[in-house]
Each structure stands twice: as structure tokens, then as C-alpha cells.
N, C-alpha and C positions, 0 to 999 in steps of 0.2 A: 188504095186498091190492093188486094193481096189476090194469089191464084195459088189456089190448093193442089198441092204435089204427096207421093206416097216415093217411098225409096224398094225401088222392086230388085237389085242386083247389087253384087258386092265388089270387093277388092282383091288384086292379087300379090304379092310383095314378092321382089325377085331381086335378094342381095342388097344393096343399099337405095334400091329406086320402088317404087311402087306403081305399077300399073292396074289403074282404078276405071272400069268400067263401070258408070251408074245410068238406071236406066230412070226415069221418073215418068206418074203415069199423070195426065192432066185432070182431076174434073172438078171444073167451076171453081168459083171464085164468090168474089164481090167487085162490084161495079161493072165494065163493062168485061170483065174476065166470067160474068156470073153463068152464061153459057158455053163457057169454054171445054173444049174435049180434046185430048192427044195424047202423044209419047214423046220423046225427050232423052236422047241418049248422049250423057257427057262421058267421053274418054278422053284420061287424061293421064300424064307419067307426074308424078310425086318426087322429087330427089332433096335428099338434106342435102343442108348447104353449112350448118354451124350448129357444134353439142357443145353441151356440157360438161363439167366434170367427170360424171357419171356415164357419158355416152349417149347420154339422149339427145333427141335431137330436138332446138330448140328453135331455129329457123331454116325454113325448104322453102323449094320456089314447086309452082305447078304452070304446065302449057297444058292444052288441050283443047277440044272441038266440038261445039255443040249440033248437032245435029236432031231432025224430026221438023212436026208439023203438030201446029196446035190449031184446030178449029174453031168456030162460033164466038170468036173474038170481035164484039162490037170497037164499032169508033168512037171518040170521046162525046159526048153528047145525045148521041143517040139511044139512051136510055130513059134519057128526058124529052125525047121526041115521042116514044112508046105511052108514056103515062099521061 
């Protein structure tokens, strides 16, 4: 089953941490996702943790919060009840 997302907002970068507001819009899917509709806002701070030679950074950690409401979300089976 997969559920179909679009990326509507960006990121902000402040010093060595990055504060990433993304917002995701829901519509449909496959299987019981296939009626599905909503919004989806993950916030989230981004911090390196280890670079490279070079300065890049090659491992960061992320926390953050998902928040929203996804609709028309069937239950497992009941798809096969419909048909």
C-alpha cells in the first residue's frame, strides 16, 4: 500500500542546525489509502553531529513532530467487503 504525498513548504537553516518545516498534502493512495484526503505538517530541527575533511557534514540526527489529520482512511479488509 503506498499513500500519495506532494511537498508544499520548505526549510530554514540557522547556523549549524536547520529548522525544517514541511508541510505534505494527502490525496489517495492504493489500497485502503485509496480514499484518503489531508494535511501533514512535520517540524523538525536537523543538527550535524560528524563532517568530513572537507566540512560537510556526513552524519546529523533529526527530532521532530508530526502533526494533522488524514481522512477516508479505510480498515484492512474492507475493500474486499465493498467489491
Amino acid at each position: 500500500m503506498s499513500c500519495g504525498a506532494s511537498l508544499i513548504t520548505g526549510m530554514k537553516v540557522v547556523h549549524l542546525m536547520a529548522h525544517c518545516t514541511l508541510t505534505f498534502e494527502i490525496k489517495g493512495g492504493t489500497g485502503r489509502f485509496q480514499d484518503a484526503s489531508g494535511v501533514l505538517t512535520y517540524a523538525e530541527t536537523a543538527t550535524p553531529v560528524l563532517f568530513d575533511l572537507l566540512g560537510n557534514v556526513v552524519l546529523g540526527t533529526e527530532t521532530g513532530e508530526i502533526t494533522g489529520t488524514i481522512s477516508g482512511v479505510g480498515r484492512e479488509g474492507e475493500q474486499e467487503q465493498r467489491q
